[in-house]
N, C-alpha and C positions, 0 to 999 in steps of 0.2 A: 376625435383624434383620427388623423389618415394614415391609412397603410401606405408603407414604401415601395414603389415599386418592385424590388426584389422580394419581397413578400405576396405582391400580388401575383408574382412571374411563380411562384414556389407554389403558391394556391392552386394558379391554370395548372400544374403540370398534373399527368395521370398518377396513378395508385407503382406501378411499373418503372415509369420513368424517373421515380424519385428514390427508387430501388436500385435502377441501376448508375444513378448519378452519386449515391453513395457510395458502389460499390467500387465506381469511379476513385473517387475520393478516398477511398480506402486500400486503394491501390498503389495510386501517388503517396499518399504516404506511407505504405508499405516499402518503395523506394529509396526515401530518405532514409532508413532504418542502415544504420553501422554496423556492423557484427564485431565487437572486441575481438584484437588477437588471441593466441592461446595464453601470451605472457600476461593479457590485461584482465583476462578473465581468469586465470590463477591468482593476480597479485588483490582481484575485488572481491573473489570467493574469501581468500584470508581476512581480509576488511573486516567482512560479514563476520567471519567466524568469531575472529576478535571480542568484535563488539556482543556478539551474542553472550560469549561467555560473562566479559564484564555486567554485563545486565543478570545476567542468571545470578554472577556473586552479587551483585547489588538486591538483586530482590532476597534472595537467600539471608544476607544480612537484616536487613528489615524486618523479614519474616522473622527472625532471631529476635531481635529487639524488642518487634510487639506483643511475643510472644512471651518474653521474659518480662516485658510491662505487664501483662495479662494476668501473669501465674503472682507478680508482687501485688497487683488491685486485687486481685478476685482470692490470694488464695492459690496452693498446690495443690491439686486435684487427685494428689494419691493416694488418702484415705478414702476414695470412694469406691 
């Protein structure tokens, strides 16, 4: 199988130069990065929050359920 030239060009280059063509790279697109407004990043922190809660009720519930599954197979564990 043959290597493509832009593979063989990325071989030749030194230990340095492939440091600083990342660094490059990392640059440009440090550039394209948007910064949300203050309104967008209040209105997507709520998002978050939202959803975090609904999940915490979600697992809470379950947690509930398996748990009341658990104690009807197994047994209530209070005579122990």
């Amino acid at each position: 199988m043959s290597k493509t030239s832009s593979s063989r060009s990325a071989e030749k280059r030194g230990f340095f130069a492939r440091i600083m063509m990342f660094l490059r790279q990392v640059i440009d697109e440090m550039r394209k990065v948007v910064t949300p407004t203050r309104q967008e990043l209040v209105k997507m922190t709520g998002v978050v929050l939202v959803f975090v809660v609904i999940v915490i009720g979600l697992v809470s519930l379950l947690d509930w359920l398996f748990g009341m599954g658990a104690s009807w197979v197994f047994g209530s564990s209070d005579g122990l």
